[in-house]
C-alpha positions as CSV (number, residue, x, y, z in Angstrom):
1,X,0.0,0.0,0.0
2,X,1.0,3.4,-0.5
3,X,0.3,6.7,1.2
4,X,-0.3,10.3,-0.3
5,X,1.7,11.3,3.1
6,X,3.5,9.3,4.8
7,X,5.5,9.5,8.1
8,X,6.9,6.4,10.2
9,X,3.3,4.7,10.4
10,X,2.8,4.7,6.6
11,X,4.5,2.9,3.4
12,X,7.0,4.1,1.4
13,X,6.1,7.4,-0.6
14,X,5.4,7.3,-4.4
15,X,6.6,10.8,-5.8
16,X,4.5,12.4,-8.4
17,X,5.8,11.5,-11.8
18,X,8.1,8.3,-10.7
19,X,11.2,9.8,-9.5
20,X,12.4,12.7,-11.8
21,X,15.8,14.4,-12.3
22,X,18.9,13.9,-10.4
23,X,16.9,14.1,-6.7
24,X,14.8,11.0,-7.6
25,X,17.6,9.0,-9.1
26,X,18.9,9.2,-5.2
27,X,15.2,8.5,-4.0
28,X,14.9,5.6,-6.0
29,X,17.9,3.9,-5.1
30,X,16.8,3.9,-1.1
31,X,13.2,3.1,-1.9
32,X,14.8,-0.4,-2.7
33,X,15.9,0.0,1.2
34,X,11.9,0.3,2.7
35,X,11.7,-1.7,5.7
36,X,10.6,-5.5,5.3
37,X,8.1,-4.5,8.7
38,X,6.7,-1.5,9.8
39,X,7.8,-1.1,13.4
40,X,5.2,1.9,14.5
41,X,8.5,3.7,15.9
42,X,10.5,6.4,15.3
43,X,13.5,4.0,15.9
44,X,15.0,3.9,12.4
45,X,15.4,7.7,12.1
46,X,16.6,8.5,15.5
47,X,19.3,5.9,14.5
48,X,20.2,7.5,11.9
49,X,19.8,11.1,12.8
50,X,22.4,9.6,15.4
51,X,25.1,9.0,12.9
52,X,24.6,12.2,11.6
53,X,25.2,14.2,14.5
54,X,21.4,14.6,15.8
55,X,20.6,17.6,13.3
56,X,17.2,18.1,14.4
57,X,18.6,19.5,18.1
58,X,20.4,22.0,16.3
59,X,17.7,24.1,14.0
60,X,16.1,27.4,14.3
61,X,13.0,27.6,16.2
62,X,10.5,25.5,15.2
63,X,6.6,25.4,14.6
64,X,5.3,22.4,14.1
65,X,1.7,22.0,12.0
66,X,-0.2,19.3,12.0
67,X,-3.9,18.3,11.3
68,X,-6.1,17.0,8.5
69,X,-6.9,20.2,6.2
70,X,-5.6,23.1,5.7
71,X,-2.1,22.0,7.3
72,X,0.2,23.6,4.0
73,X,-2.1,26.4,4.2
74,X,-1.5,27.3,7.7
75,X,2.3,26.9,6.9
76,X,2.0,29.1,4.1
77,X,0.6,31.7,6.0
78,X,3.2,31.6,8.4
79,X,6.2,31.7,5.8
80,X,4.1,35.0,4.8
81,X,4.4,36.8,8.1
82,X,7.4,35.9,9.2
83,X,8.8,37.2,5.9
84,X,6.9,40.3,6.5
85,X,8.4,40.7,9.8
86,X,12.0,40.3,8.1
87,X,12.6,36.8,9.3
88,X,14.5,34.4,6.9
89,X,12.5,30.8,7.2
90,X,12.6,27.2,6.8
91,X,10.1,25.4,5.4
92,X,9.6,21.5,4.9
93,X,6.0,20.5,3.5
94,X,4.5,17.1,1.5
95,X,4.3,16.4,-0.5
96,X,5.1,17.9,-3.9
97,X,3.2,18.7,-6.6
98,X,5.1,19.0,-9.6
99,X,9.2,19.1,-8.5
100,X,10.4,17.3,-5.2
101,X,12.6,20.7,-4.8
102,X,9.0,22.1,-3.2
103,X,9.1,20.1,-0.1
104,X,12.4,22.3,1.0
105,X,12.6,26.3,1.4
106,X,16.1,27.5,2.7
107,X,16.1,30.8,4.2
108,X,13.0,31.8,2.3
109,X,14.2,29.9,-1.3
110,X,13.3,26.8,-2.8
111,X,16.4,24.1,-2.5
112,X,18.6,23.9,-5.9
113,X,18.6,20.0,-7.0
114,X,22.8,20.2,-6.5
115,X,22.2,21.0,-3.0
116,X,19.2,18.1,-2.6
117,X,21.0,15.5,-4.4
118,X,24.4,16.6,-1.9
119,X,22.3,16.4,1.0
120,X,20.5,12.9,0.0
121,X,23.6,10.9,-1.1
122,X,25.1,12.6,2.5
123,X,22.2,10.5,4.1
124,X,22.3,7.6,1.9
125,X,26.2,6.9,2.5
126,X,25.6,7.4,6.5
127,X,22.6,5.4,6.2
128,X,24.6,2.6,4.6
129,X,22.2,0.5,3.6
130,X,20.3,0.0,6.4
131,X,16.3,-0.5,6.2
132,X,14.8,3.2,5.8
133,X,11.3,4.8,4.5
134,X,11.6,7.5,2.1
135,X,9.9,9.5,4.0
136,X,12.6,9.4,6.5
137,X,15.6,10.4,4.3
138,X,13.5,13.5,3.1
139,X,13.0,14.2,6.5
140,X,16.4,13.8,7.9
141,X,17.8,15.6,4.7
142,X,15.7,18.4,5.5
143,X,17.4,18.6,9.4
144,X,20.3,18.6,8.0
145,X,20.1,21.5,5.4
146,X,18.1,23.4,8.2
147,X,20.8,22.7,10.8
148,X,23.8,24.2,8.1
149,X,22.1,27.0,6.6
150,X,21.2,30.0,8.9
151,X,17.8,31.3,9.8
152,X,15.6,32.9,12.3
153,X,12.2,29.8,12.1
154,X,11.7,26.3,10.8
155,X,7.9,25.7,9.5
156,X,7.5,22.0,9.7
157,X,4.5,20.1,8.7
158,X,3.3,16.5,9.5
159,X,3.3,14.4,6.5
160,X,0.9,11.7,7.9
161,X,-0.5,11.6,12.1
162,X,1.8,13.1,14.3
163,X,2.9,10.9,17.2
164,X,4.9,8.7,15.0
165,X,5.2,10.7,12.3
166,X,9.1,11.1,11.3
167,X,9.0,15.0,11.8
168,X,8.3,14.4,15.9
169,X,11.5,13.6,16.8
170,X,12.2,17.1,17.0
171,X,12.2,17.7,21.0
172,X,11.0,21.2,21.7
173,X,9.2,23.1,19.1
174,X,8.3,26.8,20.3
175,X,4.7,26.4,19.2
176,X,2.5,23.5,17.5
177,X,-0.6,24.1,15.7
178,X,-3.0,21.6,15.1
179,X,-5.4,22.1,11.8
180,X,-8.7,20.8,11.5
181,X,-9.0,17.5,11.9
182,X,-11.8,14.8,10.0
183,X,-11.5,11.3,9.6
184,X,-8.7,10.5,6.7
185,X,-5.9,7.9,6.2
186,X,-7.7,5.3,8.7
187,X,-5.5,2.4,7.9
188,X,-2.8,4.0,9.7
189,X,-4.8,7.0,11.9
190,X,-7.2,4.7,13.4
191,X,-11.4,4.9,12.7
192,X,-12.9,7.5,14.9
193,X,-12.2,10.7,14.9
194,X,-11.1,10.9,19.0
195,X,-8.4,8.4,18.1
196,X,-7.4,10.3,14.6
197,X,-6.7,13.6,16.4
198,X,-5.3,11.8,19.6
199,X,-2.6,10.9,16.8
200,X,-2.3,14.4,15.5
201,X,-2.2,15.4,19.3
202,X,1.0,13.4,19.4
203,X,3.3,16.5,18.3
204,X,2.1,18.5,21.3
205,X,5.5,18.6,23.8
206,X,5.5,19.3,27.6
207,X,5.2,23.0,28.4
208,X,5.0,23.8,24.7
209,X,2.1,26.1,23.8
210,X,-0.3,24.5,21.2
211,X,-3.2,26.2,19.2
212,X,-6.2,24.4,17.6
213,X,-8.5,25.0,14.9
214,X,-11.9,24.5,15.7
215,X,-12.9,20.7,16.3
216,X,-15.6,18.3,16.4
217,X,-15.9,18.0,20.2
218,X,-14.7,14.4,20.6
219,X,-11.5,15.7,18.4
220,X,-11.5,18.9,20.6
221,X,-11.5,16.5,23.8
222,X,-8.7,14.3,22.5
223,X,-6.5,17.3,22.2
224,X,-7.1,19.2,25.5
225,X,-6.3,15.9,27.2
226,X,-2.9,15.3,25.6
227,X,-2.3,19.4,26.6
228,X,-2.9,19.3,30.1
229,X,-0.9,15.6,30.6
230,X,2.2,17.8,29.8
231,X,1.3,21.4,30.9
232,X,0.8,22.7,27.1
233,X,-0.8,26.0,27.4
234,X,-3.6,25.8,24.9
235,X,-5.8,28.4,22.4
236,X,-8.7,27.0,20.4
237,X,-10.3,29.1,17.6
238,X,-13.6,29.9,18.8
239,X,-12.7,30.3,22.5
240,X,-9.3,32.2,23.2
241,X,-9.0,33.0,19.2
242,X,-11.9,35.1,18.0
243,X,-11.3,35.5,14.2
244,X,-13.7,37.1,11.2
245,X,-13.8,37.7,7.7
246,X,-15.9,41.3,6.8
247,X,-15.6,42.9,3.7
248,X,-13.3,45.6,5.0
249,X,-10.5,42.6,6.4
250,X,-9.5,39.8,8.7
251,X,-10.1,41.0,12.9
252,X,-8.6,38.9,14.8
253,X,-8.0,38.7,18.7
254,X,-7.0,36.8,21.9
255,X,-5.1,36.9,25.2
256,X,-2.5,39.4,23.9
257,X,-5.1,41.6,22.0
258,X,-6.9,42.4,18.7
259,X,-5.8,42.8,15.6
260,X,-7.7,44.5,12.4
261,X,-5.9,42.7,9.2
262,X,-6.2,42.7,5.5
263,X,-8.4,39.4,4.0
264,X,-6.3,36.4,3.7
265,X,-4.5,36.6,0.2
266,X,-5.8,32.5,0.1
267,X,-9.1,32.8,-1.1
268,X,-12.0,30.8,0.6
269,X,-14.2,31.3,3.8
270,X,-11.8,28.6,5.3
271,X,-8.7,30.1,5.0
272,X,-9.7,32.8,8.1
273,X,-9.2,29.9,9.9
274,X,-6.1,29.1,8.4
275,X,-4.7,32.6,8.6
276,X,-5.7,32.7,12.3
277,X,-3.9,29.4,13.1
278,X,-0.8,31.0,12.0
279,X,-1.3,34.0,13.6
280,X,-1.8,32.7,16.7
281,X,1.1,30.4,16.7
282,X,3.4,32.9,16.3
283,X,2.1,35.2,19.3
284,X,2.4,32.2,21.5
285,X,5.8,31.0,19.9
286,X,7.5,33.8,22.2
287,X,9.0,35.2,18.6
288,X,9.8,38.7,18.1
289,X,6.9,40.0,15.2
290,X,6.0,43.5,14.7
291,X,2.5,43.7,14.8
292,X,2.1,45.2,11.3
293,X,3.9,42.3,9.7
294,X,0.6,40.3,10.7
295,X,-0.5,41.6,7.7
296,X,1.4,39.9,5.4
297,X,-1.1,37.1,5.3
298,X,-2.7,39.3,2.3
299,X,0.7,38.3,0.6
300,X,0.2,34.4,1.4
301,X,0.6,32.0,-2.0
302,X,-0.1,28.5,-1.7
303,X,-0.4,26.5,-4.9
304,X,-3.6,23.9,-5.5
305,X,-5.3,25.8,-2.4
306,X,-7.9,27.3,-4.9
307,X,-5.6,28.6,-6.9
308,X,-6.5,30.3,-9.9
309,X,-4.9,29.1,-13.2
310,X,-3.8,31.3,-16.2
311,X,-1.7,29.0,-18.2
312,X,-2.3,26.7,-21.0
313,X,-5.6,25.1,-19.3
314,X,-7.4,28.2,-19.0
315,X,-6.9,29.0,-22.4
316,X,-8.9,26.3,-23.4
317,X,-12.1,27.7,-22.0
318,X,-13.8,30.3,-23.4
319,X,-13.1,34.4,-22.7
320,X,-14.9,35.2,-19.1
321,X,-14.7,32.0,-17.9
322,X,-12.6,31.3,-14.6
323,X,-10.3,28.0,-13.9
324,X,-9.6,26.9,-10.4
325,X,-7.6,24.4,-8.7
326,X,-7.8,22.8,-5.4
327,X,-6.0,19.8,-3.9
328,X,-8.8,19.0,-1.4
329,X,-9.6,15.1,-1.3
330,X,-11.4,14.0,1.5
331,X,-15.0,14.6,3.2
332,X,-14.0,17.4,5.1
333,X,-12.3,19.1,1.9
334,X,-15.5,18.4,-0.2
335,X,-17.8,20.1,2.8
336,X,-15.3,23.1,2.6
337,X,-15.4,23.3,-1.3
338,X,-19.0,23.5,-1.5
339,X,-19.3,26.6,0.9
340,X,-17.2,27.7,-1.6
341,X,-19.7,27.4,-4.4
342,X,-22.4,28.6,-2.2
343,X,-20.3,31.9,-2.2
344,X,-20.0,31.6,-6.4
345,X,-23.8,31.7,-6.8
346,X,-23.2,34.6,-9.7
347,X,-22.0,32.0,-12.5
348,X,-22.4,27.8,-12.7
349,X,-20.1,26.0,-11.5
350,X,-18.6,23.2,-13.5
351,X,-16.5,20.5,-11.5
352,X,-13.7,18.1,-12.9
353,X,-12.6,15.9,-10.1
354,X,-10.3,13.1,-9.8
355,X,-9.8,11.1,-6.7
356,X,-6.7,8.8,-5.1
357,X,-7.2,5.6,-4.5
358,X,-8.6,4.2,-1.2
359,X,-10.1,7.9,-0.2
360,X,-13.5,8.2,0.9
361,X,-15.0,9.3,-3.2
362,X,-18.5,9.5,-2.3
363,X,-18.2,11.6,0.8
364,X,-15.9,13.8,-0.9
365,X,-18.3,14.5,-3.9
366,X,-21.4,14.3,-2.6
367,X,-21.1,17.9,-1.1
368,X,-20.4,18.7,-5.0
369,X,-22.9,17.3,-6.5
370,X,-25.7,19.1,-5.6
371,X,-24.0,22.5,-6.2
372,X,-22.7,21.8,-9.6
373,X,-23.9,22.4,-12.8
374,X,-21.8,19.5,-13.8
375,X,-19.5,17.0,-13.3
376,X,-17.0,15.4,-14.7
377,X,-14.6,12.7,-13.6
378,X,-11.0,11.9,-14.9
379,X,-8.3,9.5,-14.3
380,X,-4.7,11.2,-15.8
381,X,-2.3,8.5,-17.0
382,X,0.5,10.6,-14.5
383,X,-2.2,10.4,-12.0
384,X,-0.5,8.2,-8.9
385,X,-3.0,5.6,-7.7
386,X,-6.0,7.3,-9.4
387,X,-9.2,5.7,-8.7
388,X,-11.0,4.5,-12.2
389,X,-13.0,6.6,-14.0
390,X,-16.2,3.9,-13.7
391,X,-16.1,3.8,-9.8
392,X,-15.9,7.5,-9.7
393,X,-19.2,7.8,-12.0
394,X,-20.8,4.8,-9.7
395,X,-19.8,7.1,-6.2
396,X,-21.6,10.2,-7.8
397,X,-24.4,7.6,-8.1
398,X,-25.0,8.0,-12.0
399,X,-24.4,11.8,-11.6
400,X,-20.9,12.4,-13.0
401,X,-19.9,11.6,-16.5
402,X,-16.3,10.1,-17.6
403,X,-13.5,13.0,-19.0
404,X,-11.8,11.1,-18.7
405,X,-8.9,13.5,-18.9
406,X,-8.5,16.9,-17.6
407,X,-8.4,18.7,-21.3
408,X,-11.2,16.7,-22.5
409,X,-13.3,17.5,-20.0
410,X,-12.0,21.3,-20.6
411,X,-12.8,20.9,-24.3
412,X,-16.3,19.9,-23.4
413,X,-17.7,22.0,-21.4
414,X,-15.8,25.0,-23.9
415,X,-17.9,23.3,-26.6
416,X,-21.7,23.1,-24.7
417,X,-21.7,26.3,-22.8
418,X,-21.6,29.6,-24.2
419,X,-22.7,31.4,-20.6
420,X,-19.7,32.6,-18.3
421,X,-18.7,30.3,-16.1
422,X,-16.6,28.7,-13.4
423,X,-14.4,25.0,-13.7
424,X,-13.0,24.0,-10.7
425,X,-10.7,20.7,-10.9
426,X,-10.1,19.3,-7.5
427,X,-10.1,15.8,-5.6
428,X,-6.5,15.1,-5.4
429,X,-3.3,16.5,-5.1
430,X,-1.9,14.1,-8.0
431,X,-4.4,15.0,-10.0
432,X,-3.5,18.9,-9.2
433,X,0.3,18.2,-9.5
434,X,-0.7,17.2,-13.3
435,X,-3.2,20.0,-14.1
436,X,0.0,22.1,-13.1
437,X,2.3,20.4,-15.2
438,X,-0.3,20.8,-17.9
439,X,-1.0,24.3,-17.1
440,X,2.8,25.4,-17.3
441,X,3.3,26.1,-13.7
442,X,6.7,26.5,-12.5
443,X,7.1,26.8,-8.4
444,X,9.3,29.7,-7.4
């Protein structure tokens, strides 16, 4: 089995496109090292972080993100205002979409594939052969560029859980922020949502101030409990963290005070939320930010978080008609996507989705279904794991009709409908990694 995400709990990670360029050729030689059985520990990396001199006790300080949704949101936010504060940071984030060079921001910049390939041969060769997850060399690669290059934050997000995720051997974050969390990746996770986000509550450190997006109670519970077993001061959205979206901004406030923002430069009524996390993680991470540069999250860009496109895709549509692009890919995604038709009531909306594998498909479209003006389904051939076209159609119930690829679904809806309208493709972020190869979009 594979995973979309995986940490220690899950199988070895499938990147997007086989293994491309130099980077991959590295990857693919240790995925022939994935462990014969999966322990459930963090052993194999703090082994090896051993050898290598235990780089993840000597970053920058560190804010760790985990959750269901809106994780590489939150993350982006913070990059935003830390930058607007002046404050060079680290970034490490899953997976990638179109280059593996995503996953790693140096001091603000994307990684060069010399210094990738340098830092995962340095890992292989310590390593030596010894059973390893891929998951785990991207992660101890990424300590050890963090560890060598100077900066003022690390952002790190969870790839899968949190308790035994590889990222949480890293002993003392100065904040941890926990996204919302809905029932996803069970196999490993667990099948109630209590158990899920006692998982995710796994990253939360003794004395170590943790905020929380707003939770179904039994996930809400879960949390607190892990917080007060270790003394982790603790803000939830909703109670300590007031935060709204008006037409003139983003006001925010909590124990330290209000703040009157710009909107959230991520578009949807969820990324308030998302913005807020970020905010409130830093005022709790004991970090020194100007107040102003709170603002920054107008500035946030986050690619496949309903992103618009412009590129080659778009171009197939007629003039006046608007493209979107969300990764989104599980019940909770597909509830927040169709608030975000409600709010596109001027136009119809036309939906192209695509799904992975072993997700939840019908609880992911059926908050579509009702709101679209139509559907379509596609399987890419660079789609990882893509569930077929037929047992997408048969989760709609009869409602969606086959693509069954992204530009043929484009060409047909440019060829029935003359009336301006809106085409958002969403369901997975493989299938979003090849709309943006298809697009033309380059990550910067």
């Amino acid at each position: 089995m594979n995973a979309q995400k995986e940490g220690d709990m899950g199988a070895p990670v499938r990147l997007p496109g086989e293994y491309q360029g130099r980077p991959g050729e590295v990857l693919a030689r240790l995925h022939q090292l994935y462990p014969k059985l999966i322990d459930l520990s963090l052993g194999r990396l703090e082994i090896l972080l051993a050898k290598m001199g235990n780089p993840e006790r000597h970053l920058p300080p560190v804010i760790h993100v985990a959750g269901t949704n809106g994780k590489g949101s939150t993350c982006a936010n913070l990059r935003a205002i830390a930058e607007a504060a002046g404050l060079w940071a680290h970034v490490m984030t899953s997976p990638h979409l179109v280059s593996i060079t995503e996953r790693f921001r140096l001091a603000g910049k994307l990684v060069d594939e010399d210094t990738l390939v340098e830092a995962f041969e340095e890992v292989e060769r310590i390593n030596d052969g010894a059973p390893i997850t891929v998951f785990e060399v991207l992660t101890a690669a990424g300590f050890l560029l963090f560890s060598r290059v100077p900066a003022d934050l690390v952002i790190l997000e969870v790839g899968l859980g949190g308790r035994l995720d590889a990222t949480n051997v890293v002993p003392k974050p100065v904040a941890c922020a926990i996204t919302t969390i809905s029932v996803d990746h069970q196999a490993f996770l667990g099948e109630t949502l209590d158990i899920i986000a006692g998982e995710k509550a796994g990253i939360i450190k003794p004395g170590v101030p943790v905020v929380v997006a707003p939770q179904a109670p039994e996930a809400l519970e879960s949390i607190r409990l892990r917080a007060e077993a270790l003394g982790a001061p603790m803000w939830v959205l909703g109670r300590e963290v007031q935060v709204g979206i008006e037409a003139d901004g983003l006001h925010y406030s909590d124990p330290q005070g209000a703040l009157d923002l710009p909107s959230p430069g991520l578009k949807g009524p969820h990324q308030g939320t998302n913005s807020a996390l970020a905010i409130a993680a830093l005022r709790v991470s004991g970090l020194d930010i100007p107040v102003s540069a709170y603002g920054g999250i107008a500035r946030t860009d986050w690619p496949a978080r309903l992103q618009r496109l412009h590129g080659a895709l778009a171009e197939r549509l007629p003039a006046r008609w608007e493209l979107y692009l969300d990764g989104g890919h599980n019940p909770g995604a597909g509830e927040v996507l169709g608030a975000v038709m409600d709010g596109w009531s001027d136009r119809p909306v036309h939906v192209i989705a695509g799904v992975k594998q072993s997700k939840d498909v019908s609880g992911f479209l059926q908050p579509l279904i009702g709101r679209a003006a139509s559907l379509q389904v596609v399987a890419e051939e660079e789609q990882h794991l893509a569930t077929p076209v037929e047992e997408l159609i048969a989760a709609s119930g009869g409602v969606a009709i086959a693509g069954p690829t992204i530009i043929e679904a484009l060409d047909r809806l440019a060829a029935q409908n003359s009336v301006p309208a809106r085409v958002l493709i969403c369901g997975s972020l493989y299938l979003a990694g090849v709309a943006l190869a298809q697009d033309g979009w380059v990550p910067v």
